[in-house]
N, C-alpha and C positions, 0 to 999 in steps of 0.2 A: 749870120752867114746864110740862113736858111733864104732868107728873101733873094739873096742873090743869084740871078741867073748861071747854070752851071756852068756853060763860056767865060763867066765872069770869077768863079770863086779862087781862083787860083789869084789874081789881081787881090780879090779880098781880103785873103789868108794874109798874101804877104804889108798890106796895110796892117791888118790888127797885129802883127806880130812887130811891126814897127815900133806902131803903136804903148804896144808895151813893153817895148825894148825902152824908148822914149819914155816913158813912166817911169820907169825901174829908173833913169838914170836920172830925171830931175828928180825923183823924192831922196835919192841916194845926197846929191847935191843939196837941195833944202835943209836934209836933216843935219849936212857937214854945214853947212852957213847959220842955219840957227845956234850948237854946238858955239861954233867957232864965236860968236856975236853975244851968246850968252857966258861963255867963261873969260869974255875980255882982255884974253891973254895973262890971266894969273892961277890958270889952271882950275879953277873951279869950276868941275863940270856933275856933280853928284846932285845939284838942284835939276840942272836940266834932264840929266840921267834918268832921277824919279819920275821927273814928269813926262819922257817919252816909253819909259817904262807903262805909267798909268794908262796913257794913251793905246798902248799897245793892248794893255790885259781889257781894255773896255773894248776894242775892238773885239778881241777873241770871243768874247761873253756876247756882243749882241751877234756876230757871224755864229756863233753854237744855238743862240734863241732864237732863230730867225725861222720863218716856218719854208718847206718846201718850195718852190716857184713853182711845183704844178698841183696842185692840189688831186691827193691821190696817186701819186708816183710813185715808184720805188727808190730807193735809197739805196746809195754803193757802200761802201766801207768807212768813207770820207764825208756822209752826208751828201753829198751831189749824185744827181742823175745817172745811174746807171746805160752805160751802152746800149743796152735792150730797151729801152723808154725810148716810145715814140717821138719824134721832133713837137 
């Protein structure tokens, strides 16, 4: 958002916010169609279970390894960018 002309950020915001409104609801949808398509209607869902489980814990593990995006920055409570850090 930094690239975009200040006239323009307000237009920005409300895309990215779209945007991941739009994300949030087709991965919400994906995970109900894989679920639904992997327990084939006899209820077994504890294979798929683990394996959006593993999915999940490897995510967490490489977003905690991950180094800083500015090299040199300070870090907030959460790992990310501090308010006080320059753009």
């Amino acid at each position: 958002m930094g690239a975009a002309p200040a006239s323009r950020s307000a237009v920005l915001g409300g895309v990215l916010n779209i945007s991941r409104g739009l994300g949030t609801a087709m991965g919400v949808a994906a995970t109900t169609l894989i679920l639904h398509l992997a327990a084939g209607g006899h209820g077994q869902l504890r294979p798929v279970a683990l394996v959006l489980a593993a999915t999940a814990a490897c995510g967490a593990v490489l977003s905690i390894r991950r180094p800083p995006a500015v090299p040199g920055a300070s870090q907030g409570p959460h790992g990310g960018l501090t308010m006080t850090d320059p753009p």
